[in-house]
C-alpha positions as CSV (number, residue, x, y, z in Angstrom):
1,X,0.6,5.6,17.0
2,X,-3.0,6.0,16.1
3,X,-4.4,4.3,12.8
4,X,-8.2,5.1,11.1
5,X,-9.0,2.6,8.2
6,X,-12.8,2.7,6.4
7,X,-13.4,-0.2,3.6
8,X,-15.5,-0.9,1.9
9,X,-16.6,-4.7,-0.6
10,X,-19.0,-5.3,-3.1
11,X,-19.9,-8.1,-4.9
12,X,-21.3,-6.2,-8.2
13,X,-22.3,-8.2,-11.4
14,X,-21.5,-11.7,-11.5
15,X,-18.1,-12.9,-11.1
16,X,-16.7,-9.3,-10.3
17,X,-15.7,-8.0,-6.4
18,X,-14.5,-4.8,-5.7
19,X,-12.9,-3.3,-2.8
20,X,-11.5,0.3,-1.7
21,X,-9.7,1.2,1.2
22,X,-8.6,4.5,2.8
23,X,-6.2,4.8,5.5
24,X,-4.4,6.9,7.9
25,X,-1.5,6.5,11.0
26,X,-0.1,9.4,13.1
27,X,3.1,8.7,15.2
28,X,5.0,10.2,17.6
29,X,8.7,10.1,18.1
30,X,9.1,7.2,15.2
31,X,12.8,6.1,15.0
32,X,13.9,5.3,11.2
33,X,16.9,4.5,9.7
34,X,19.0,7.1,7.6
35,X,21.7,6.7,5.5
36,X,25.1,8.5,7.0
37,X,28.3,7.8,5.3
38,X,29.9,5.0,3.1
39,X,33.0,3.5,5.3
40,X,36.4,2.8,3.6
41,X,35.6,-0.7,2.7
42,X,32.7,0.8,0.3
43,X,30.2,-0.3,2.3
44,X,26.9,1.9,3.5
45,X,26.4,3.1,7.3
46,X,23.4,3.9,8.9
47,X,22.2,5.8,12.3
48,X,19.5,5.5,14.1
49,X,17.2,9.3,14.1
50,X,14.1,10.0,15.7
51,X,11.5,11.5,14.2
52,X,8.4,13.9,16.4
53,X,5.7,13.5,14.3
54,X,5.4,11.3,11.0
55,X,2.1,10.0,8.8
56,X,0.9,7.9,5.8
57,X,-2.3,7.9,4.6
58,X,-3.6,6.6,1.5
59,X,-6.1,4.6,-0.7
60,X,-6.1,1.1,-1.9
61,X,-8.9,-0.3,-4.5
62,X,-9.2,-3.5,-6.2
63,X,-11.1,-5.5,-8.8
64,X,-11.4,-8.9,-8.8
65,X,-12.9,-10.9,-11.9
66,X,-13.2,-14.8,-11.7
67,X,-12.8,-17.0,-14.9
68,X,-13.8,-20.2,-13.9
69,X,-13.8,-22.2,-10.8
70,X,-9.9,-22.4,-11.2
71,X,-8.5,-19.0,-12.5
72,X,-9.5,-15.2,-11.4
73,X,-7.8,-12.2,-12.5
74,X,-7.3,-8.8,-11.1
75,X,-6.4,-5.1,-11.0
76,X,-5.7,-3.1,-8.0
C-alpha cells in the first residue's frame, strides 16, 4: 500500500483551532470480506476475495472552540 497525507493547524482568533486534512492510499491485491450466502440456521456466510487494485481518499476538517479551562466544543 502507498498512503500521501497533507495537514494542515491553525490556531486563528482566540480560543478557536482549526485543522484540515486530505488523504490518499493505493493498494494492491487487498483481500476483503464479502457477504456469500445465509446458511440454513439463518445465519450470514462470508468468503474471503481479493481485490487488484483498491483506494480511499478523502478530506477531514475540524473546528475546535474552547469555553473555559474545563469545556471546549467542536465541529468537524
Amino acid at each position: 500500500s502507498r498512503s500521501y497525507n497533507l495537514g494542515m493547524e491553525w490556531e486563528g482568533i482566540t480560543n478557536t483551532w482549526f485543522s484540515v486534512n486530505v488523504f490518499y492510499n493505493a493498494i494492491d491485491n487487498l483481500i476483503a470480506f464479502r457477504r456469500s450466502s445465509m446458511d440454513s440456521a439463518g445465519l450470514l456466510v462470508y468468503k474471503t476475495e481479493n481485490f487488484e487494485k483498491a483506494y480511499t481518499a478523502g478530506i477531514e476538517s475540524s473546528v475546535l472552540t474552547k469555553i473555559n479551562s474545563y469545556f471546549s466544543t467542536g465541529l468537524g
